[in-house]
Structure formats: structure tokens, C-alpha cells
C-alpha positions as CSV (number, residue, x, y, z in Angstrom):
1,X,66.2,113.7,101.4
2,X,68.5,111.6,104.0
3,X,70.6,109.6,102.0
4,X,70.4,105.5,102.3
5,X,72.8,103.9,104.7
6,X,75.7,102.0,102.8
7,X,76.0,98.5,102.9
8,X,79.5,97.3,103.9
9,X,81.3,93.7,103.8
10,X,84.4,93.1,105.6
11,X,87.4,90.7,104.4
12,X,89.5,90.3,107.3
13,X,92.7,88.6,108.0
14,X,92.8,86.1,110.6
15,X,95.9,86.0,111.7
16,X,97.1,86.7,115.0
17,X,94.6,89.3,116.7
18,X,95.2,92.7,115.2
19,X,93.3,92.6,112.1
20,X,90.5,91.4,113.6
21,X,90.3,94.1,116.5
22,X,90.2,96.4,114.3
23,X,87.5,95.0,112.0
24,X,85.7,95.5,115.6
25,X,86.9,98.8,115.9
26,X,85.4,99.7,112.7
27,X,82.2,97.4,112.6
28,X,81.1,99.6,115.6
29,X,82.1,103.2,114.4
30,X,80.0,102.2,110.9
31,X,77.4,100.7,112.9
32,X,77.2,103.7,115.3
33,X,77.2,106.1,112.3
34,X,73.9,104.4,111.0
35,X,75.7,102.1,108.0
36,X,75.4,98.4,107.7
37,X,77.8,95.6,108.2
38,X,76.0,92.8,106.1
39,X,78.9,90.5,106.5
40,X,82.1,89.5,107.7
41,X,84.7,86.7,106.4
42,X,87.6,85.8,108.2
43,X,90.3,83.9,106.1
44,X,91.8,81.6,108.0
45,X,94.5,78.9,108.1
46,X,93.9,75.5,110.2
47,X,95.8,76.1,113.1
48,X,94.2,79.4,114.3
49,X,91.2,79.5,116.0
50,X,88.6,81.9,115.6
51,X,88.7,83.9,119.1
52,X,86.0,84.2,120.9
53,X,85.9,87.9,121.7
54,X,85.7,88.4,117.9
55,X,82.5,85.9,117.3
56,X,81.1,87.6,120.1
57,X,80.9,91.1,118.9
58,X,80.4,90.9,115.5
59,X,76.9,90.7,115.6
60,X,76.2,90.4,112.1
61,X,76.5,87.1,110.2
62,X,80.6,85.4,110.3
63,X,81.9,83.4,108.0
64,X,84.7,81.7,108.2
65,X,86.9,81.0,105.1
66,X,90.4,79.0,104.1
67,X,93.2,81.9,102.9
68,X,97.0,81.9,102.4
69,X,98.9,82.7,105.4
70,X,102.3,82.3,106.5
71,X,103.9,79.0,107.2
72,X,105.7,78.9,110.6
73,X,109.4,76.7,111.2
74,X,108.9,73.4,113.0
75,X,108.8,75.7,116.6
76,X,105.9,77.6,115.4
77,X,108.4,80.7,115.7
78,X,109.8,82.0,112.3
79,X,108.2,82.5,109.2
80,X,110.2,80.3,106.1
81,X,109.4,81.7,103.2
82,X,109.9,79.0,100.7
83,X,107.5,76.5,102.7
84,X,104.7,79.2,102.5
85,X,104.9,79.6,98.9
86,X,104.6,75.7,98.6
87,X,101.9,75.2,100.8
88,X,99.5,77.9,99.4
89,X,100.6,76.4,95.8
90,X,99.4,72.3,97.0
91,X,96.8,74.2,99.2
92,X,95.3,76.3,95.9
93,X,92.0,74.7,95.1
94,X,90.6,75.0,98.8
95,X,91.2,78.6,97.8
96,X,89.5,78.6,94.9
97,X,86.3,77.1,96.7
98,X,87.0,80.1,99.1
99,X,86.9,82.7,96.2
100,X,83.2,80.8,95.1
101,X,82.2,81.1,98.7
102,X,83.1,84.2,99.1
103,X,81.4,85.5,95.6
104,X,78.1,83.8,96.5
105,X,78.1,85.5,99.7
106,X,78.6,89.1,97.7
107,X,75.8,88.0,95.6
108,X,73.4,87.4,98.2
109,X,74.5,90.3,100.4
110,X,74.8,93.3,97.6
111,X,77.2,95.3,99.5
112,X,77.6,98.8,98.3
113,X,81.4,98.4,99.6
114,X,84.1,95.9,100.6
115,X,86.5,96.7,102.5
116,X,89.8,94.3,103.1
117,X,91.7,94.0,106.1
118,X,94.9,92.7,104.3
119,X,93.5,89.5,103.5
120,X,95.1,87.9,100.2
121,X,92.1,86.3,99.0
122,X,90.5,89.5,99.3
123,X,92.5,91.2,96.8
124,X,92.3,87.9,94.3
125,X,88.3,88.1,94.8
126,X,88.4,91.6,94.1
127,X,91.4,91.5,90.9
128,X,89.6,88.2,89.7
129,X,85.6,88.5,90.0
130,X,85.7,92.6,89.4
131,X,82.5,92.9,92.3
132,X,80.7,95.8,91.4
133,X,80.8,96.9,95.1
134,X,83.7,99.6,96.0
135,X,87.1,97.9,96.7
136,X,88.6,99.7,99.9
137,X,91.6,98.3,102.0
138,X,93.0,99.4,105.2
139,X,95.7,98.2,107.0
140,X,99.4,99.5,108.4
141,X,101.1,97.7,105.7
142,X,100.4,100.2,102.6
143,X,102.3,103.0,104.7
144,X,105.3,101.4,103.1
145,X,104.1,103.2,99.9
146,X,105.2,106.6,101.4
147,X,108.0,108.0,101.5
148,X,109.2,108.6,104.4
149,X,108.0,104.9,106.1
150,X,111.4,103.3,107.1
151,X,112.7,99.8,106.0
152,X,115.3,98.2,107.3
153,X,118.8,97.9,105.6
154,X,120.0,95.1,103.0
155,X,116.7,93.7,102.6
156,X,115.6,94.2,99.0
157,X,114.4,91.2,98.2
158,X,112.0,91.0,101.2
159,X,110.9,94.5,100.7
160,X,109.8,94.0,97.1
161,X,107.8,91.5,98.7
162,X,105.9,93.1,101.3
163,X,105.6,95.3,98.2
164,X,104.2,92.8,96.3
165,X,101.9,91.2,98.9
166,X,100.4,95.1,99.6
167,X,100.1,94.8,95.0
168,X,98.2,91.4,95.6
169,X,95.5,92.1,98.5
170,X,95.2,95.9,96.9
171,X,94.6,94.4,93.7
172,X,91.8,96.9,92.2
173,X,91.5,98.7,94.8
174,X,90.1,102.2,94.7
175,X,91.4,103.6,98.2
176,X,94.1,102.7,100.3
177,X,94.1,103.8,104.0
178,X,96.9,103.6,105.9
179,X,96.7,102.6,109.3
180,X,99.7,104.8,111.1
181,X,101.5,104.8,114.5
182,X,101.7,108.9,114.1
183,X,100.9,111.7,111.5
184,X,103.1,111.6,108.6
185,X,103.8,114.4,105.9
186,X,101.9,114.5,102.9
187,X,103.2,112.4,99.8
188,X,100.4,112.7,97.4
189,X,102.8,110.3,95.0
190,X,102.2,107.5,97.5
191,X,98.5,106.9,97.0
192,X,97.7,106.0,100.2
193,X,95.7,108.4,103.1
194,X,97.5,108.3,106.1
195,X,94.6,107.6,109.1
196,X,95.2,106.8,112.8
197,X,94.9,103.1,114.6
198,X,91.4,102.0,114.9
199,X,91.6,101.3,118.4
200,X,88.1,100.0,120.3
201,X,86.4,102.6,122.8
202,X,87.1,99.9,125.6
203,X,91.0,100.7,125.2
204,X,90.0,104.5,125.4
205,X,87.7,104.1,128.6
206,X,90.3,102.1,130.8
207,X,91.9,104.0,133.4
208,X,95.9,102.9,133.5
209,X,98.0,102.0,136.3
210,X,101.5,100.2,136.6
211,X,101.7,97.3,138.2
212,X,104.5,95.0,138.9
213,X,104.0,92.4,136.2
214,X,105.0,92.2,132.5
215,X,102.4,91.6,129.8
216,X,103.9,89.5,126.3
217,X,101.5,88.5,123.8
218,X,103.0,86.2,121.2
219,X,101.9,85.5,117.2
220,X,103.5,82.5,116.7
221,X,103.5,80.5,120.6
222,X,106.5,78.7,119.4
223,X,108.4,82.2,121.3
224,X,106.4,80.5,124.5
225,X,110.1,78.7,124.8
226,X,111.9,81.5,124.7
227,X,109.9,83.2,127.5
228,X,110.3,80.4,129.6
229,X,114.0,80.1,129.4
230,X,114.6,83.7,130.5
231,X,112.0,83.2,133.5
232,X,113.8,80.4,134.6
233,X,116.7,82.8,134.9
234,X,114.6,85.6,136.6
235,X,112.4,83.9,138.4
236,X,111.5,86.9,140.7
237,X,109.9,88.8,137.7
238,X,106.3,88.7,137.4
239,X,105.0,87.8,133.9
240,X,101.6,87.4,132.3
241,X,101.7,86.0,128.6
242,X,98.7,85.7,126.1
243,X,99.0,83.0,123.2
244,X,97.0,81.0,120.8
245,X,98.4,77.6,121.2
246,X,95.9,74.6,120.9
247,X,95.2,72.1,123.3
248,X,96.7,74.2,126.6
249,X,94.9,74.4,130.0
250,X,93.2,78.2,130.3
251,X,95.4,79.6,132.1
252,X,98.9,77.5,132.1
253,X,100.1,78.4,135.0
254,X,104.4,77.7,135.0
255,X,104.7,79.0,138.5
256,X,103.9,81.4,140.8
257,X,105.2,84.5,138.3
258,X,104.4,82.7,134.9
259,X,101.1,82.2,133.3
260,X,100.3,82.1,130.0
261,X,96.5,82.8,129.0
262,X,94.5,82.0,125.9
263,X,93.2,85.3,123.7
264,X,91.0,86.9,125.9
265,X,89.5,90.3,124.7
266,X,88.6,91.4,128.5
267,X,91.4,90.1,130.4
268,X,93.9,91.2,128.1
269,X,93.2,95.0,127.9
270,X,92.6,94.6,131.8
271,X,96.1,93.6,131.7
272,X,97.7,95.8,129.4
273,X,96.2,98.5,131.8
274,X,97.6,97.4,134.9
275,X,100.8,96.3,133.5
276,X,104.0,98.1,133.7
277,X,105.8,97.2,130.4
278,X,104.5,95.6,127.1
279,X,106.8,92.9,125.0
280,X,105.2,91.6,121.6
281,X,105.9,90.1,118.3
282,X,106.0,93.3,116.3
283,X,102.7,93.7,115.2
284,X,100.5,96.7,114.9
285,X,97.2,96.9,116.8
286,X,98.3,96.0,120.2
287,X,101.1,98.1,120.5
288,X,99.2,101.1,119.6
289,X,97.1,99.9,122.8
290,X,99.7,100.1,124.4
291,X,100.8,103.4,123.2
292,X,97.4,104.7,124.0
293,X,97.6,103.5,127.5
294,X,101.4,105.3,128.1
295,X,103.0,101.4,128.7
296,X,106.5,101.1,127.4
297,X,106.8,98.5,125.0
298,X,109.5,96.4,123.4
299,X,108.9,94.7,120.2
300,X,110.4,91.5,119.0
301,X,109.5,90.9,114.9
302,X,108.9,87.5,114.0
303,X,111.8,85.8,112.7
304,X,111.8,86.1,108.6
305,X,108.8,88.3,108.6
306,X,110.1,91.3,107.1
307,X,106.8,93.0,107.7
308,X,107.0,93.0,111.3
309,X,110.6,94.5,110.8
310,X,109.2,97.6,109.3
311,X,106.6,98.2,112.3
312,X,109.3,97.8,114.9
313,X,111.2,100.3,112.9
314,X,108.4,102.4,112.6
315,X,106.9,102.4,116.3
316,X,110.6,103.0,117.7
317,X,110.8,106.0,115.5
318,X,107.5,106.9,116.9
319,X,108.1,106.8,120.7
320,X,106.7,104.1,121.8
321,X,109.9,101.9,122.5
322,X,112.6,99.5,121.7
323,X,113.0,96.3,119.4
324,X,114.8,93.2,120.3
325,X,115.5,89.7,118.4
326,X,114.3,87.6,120.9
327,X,111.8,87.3,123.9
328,X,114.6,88.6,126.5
329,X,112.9,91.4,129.2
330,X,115.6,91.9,130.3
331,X,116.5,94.6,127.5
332,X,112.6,96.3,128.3
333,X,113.8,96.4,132.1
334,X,116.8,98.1,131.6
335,X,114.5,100.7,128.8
336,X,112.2,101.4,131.2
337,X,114.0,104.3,133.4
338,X,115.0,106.4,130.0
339,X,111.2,105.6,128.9
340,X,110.1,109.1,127.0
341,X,106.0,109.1,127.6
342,X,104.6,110.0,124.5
343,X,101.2,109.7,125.2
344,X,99.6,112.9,125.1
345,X,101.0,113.3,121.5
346,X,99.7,109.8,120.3
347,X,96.4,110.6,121.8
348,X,95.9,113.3,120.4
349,X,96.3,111.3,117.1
350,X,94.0,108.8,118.0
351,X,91.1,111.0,118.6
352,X,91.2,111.9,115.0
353,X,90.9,108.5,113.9
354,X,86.4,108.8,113.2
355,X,86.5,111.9,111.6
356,X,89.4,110.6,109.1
357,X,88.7,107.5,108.4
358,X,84.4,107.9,108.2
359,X,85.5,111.2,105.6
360,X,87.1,108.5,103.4
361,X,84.4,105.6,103.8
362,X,81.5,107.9,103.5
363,X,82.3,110.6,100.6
């Protein structure tokens, strides 16, 4: 006899963009593969929005929740630690409504598996209420359990914390996937399975070319400044700029060769096709688009968010780029000739990424 769909729920992080393309990503490979997606939460803080392109294509019920998340510096640029512990500390008991929420939802839903996209709340819910539902969580950040993933130097204390922060949304868990730029030897000490980017079938049906413009896509818009300043010394330089900032004109146009645009699922893989260099806070998702799609790319990690630190260390060692402190394309401009395509390679990866990750949802 055929066995019975399984049901899944999705925890997924809400900030910036990456966790939530690929909750996309793998909402439609499940769905595709005849499972069910009976739910998706979204923890959130109150100065993101939920985009748009993710509301529209989850087309099973969204919910959107109040999680920890990062506190940004009076720019909206770096990450200060100390403020963030404070505010999730005054901020607890909306959290605590969010865990209720988020338990009545499992109740009524009866998933047969949850699976976290590095939400924290996620991993409380799952440490705290002990679901009967499998606890699964993917996400680029538990590759720092192998060992051979690189951290930067003189950091300790911020590595035992992404340490700790992988402890807290893993809490329970009984699989850890690791989302990965490439393939990486086997460390069966690590307890994690290395798996490829989930990257959408949209990114893998565009046809690149390169253009004349840069494309920069920003976490925290408080980096819009530092964009700004350098255009104003390079004026001649065309560059497109996605960002999340509230209560902006769609698009701000600066001039002629500046615009920044508001997420835009469509227009910005259009974009990161035609473009002919990529410049991004150091996330994960996007710049394995970008991979994908053979653009050089230059990541800039957010100030004080050791995390990003580790993925521009990892994606450089992987081919895909350079890193840089700050928002100046100049240092991508001057890349770009010695640029080593690494495409075919990375592809190659990539195509892997159903068979892996299905084999590990599935069995």
C-alpha cells in the first residue's frame, strides 16, 4: 500500500530574505513530491515587514509571530550585542504568547514534522513543549559544527555564541541539515548532513547575461548611507540596490545611476541575471543565487554579526568572491578581471540538492 503523505510545519525566520526563500524553495519541492505544508509561522520583529513575494507563494495558511532577533545600532547598520540581549529579556512575555500561539497552532494542525528555519522560538517551542511531531532544522548556520567550516581569528567569544544560538534553535532536535556553499568531507563527529542551497526553480530557469549595472541588496538599510557616499564619488557607475526600509517611495530613485528598490521576488532575480557583479551583506541564500547565475560577488558581513563573518569566509573559500568591511564597489570592480567562474562546479552541487535533502525528510 502507498504510504500517507507527511504532514509538515514550517518555523521560519524572518529576518532579512534568505530564510524565507528558502522556506519557498522547500514548501514547493514537498508540495511537488505529494507531502503537505499545513502551516507556516514566520517570527518576526516590528520593523520588518512580511514581503510580499513570500505571502504570495505560500499558499497554505501564514501566520505571523513576535521572535527574538537582532537589535541594530541607531543607523540600522551593526548588530550590538548587549542591546539585543536586553530587548528580548523586556520583550519576553510577547514571546511567551508566541510560544502559546504557536502550540495551539500544532495542536490543531497535527503535523507529522516541524521543521525550523533557524528561528529561536522554534527551538524554545520544540526544548519547552516536547511536540510529539519530528523536530528537524535546516539552515547554513550548523555547518559550523564541522570541522573543517572556517571561523575567523580572535573571536572566541562570538563563536561560542553562534555556537550557542545553533544549541538554542536546535534544541531537541533530531536532524540537523546543513545548508552548504559546496560539498564538504565527511565528519560523522559533527552531527550534521551536509545538503546543497535550496535555491527556487525560478533562479535555475533564468538565462544570465551581464549588464552594465551593479546589484547590492542590504539586511540592515542603515548600509543605504554607505552606498550613497561612494556613488557620489562614482557617479558614472550604474547601481541598482534592494532594501527593506519603511516608509520609502517604490523605487527611490537618487539619480540617474542610483535606485534603491523595495524586496521584490521578480525584479530582483531579473536583476541578479542581468547584472554584472553582486555586493551583499554576507548572508547565505542570495549569494548562492548569485553563484548559481556565474555573477561575481563581494560580500560585506554586518557589523558585530559574527555569523555573517563565517559565511563570507566560507563563500570566499568556495569561489564565489571577495569580502569587504564596508559598501565600497570599488574593491568588486577592481575583483572582477581576476574573477575565477566557478559555476559549472557549483551547479553541479546544486542539482543534488532534491535528492539529498527529500532522502533526509522522507526516510
Amino acid at each position: 500500500m502507498p504510504t500517507s503523505p507527511k504532514r509538515f510545519l514550517f518555523i521560519v525566520q524572518g529576518e532579512g530574505r534568505g530564510h524565507m526563500t528558502q522556506a519557498i524553495s522547500l514548501f514547493e519541492m514537498l508540495t511537488s513530491a505529494g507531502q503537505e505544508v499545513v502551516h507556516v509561522v514566520v517570527g518576526r520583529s516590528s520593523r520588518r515587514e512580511m514581503p510580499s513575494f513570500f505571502q504570495n507563494r505560500i499558499t497554505c495558511p501564514l501566520t505571523g509571530i513576535s521572535s527574538p532577533n537582532f537589535v541594530a545600532d541607531k543607523n540600522n547598520k551593526s548588530v550590538k550585542i548587549g542591546p539585543t540581549i536586553t530587548h528580548n529579556l523586556v520583550h519576553f512575555s510577547n514571546y511567551v504568547q508566541s510560544l502559546k500561539m504557536l502550540n495551539n497552532i500544532v495542536k490543531e494542525t497535527k503535523p507529522d514534522v516541524i521543521i525550523n528555519f533557524y528561528d529561536f522560538l522554534g527551538g524554545l517551542y520544540n526544548g519547552l513543549y516536547k511536540p510529539k511531531a519530528e523536530y528537524i532544522c535546516i539552515g547554513h548556520q550548523y555547518l559550523a559544527y564541522h570541522n573543517h567550516f572556517p571561523f575567523p581569528n580572535k573571536q572566541g567569544f562570538n563563536k561560542n555564541l553562534l555556537l550557542n544560538n545553533n544549541k538554542l534553535t536546535a534544541w531537541g532536535a533530531k536532524k540537523l541539515l546543513a545548508l552548504s556553499f559546496a560539498a564538504y568531507p565527511e565528519d560523522k563527529k559533527s552531527g550534521v548532513v551536509v545538503v546543497p542551497p535550496l535555491l527556487r526553480k525560478e533562479v535555475m530557469k533564468l538565462e544570465p547575461t551581464e549588464g552594465d549595472f551593479i546589484l547590492t541588496y542590504m539586511v540592515n538599510d542603515g548600509y543605504s548611507k554607505e552606498i550613497e557616499s561612494w556613488h557620489s564619488d562614482n557617479p558614472s557607475v550604474k547601481v541598482q540596490s534592494f532594501w527593506d526600509k519603511k516608509g520609502m517611495p517604490n523605487p527611490h530613485r537618487v539619480d540617474d545611476t542610483l535606485t534603491f528598490h523595495q524586496l521584490s521576488d521578480t525584479m530582483f532575480l531579473q536583476l541578479m541575471s542581468q547584472c554584472k557583479a553582486y555586493v551583499s551583506t554576507a548572508g547565505f541564500e542570495s549569494i548562492c543565487e548569485a553563484m548559481y547565475l556565474g555573477k561575481p560577488v563581494m560580500m560585506v558581513p554586518v557589523q558585530g554579526h559574527y555569523e555573517q563573518a563565517c559565511n563570507a569566509l566560507d563563500a570566499v573559500q568556495a569561489g564565489a568572491g571577495v569580502s569587504s568591511e564596508s559598501f565600497n564597489l570599488t574593491k568588486v570592480i577592481d575583483y572582477l578581471p581576476s574573477h575565477r567562474p566557478i559555476v559549472t562546479e557549483f551547479r553541479e552541487w546544486t542539482d543534488r540538492c532534491e535528492e539529498l535533502i527529500l532522502k533526509e525528510l522522507l526516510n
